[in-house]
Phi, psi and omega in degrees: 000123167301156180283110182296172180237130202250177177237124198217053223291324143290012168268157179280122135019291199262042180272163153241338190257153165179153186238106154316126129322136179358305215273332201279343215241329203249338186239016143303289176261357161256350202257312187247347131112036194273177203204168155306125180096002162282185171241159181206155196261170164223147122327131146264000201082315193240020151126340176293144174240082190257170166231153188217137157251100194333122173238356178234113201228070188273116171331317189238355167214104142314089174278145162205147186284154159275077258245334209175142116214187221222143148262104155344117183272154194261219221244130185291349163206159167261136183240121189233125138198179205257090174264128153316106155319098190295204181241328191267082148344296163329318177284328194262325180289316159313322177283346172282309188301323176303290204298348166278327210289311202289310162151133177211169158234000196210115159261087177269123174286135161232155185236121175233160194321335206248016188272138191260002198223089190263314187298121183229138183259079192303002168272326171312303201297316183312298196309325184307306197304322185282314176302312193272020160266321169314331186293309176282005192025064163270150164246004186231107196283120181278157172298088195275117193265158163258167203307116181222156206274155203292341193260328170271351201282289194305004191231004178265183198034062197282345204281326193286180153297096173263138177213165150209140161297105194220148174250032158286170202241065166237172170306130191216159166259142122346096182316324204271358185276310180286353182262158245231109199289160198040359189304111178270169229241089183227147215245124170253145178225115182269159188310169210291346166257009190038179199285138176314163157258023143263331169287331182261010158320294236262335148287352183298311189270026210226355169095009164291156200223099182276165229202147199266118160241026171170205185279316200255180148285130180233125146348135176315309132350296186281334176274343168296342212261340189266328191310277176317323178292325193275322173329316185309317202273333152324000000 
């Protein structure tokens, strides 16, 4: 049986000893009824894997000993991408919880003229992204960036697989016909009234490459979650 996995975002590399936080101390031991002498994996975020064994298995600061740990090796490229924050708060917090589970490493609120959402409340979002990394059992937490405008977005990462999602009725590729396999990768995806046709100008020209994810029209969301899965699958 696998070993839940804590979140452990201040632990050190070279520790032996550590105290689970509260919230995190309460739901070890009372939620999931572990005890002294069980074993648990903990998370950093940052790629470290330890495994531990409860030696004070106290409700509100949990000690555990530090038994092993493993640094994960991390993701053979980087997959970034930049999607418009919908107003409907639901939608976009499931696609952060999708896109963590399937594998993402860089999330940018992007603000494009047509964004109904510029504002983000990041510690709720931190949290999703920490649970649904804890769910897949990952160790490596992605980069919720804060919210940066669509003209700073189109001039950064140039070294990378520049794309955009765009429903003008131009010539476009098939995303999964065009990815560059080990590339890192990074994908724009715009609000539910999509990207202007001076924005998709002005990425055109900026060396982005437009780019198809089907047939149909897709929700903000929904066209992130195809994003990602064919980044993955590249």
């Amino acid at each position: 049986m696998d070993l839940p996995v804590f979140y452990a975002p201040d632990i050190q590399p070279a520790d032996t000893r550590y105290t689970m936080n509260e919230d995190t101390s309460k739901y070890c031991i009372q939620v999931l009824r572990h005890e002294n002498g069980d074993q648990v994996l903990l998370a950093d975020g940052r790629g470290h894997k330890f495994t531990a064994e409860i030696t004070d298995d106290n409700r509100k600061k949990c000690v555990v000993k530090i038994v092993d740990r493993t640094l994960v090796p991390g993701p053979e490229r980087a997959l970034r991408i930049a999607i418009s924050f919908t107003k409907n708060t639901s939608r976009i917090e499931w696609f952060l919880e999708k896109a963590t589970e399937i594998g993402i490493q860089t999330i940018i609120p992007l603000v494009s003229q047509r964004t109904e959402k510029e504002k983000i409340k990041a510690e709720r979002l931190q949290n999703i992204l920490v649970s649904a990394m804890l769910q897949s059992q990952q160790f490596y937490l992605p980069d919720l960036q804060e919210p940066q405008a669509f003209d700073k977005v189109v001039k950064q990462h140039t070294d990378s697989q520049r794309l955009i999602a765009h429903c003008l009725p131009e010539q476009k590729q098939a995303m999964q016909d065009i990815m560059q396999p080990g590339k890192d990768t990074l994908v724009l995806i715009g609000p539910e009234g999509d990207f202007t046709p001076d924005e998709i100008k002005l990425a055109l020209e900026q060396g982005f490459v437009p780019v198809s994810l089907g047939n149909t029209r897709l929700r903000t969301e929904t066209a992130g979650m195809v994003a990602v899965t064919i980044m993955n699958l590249a």
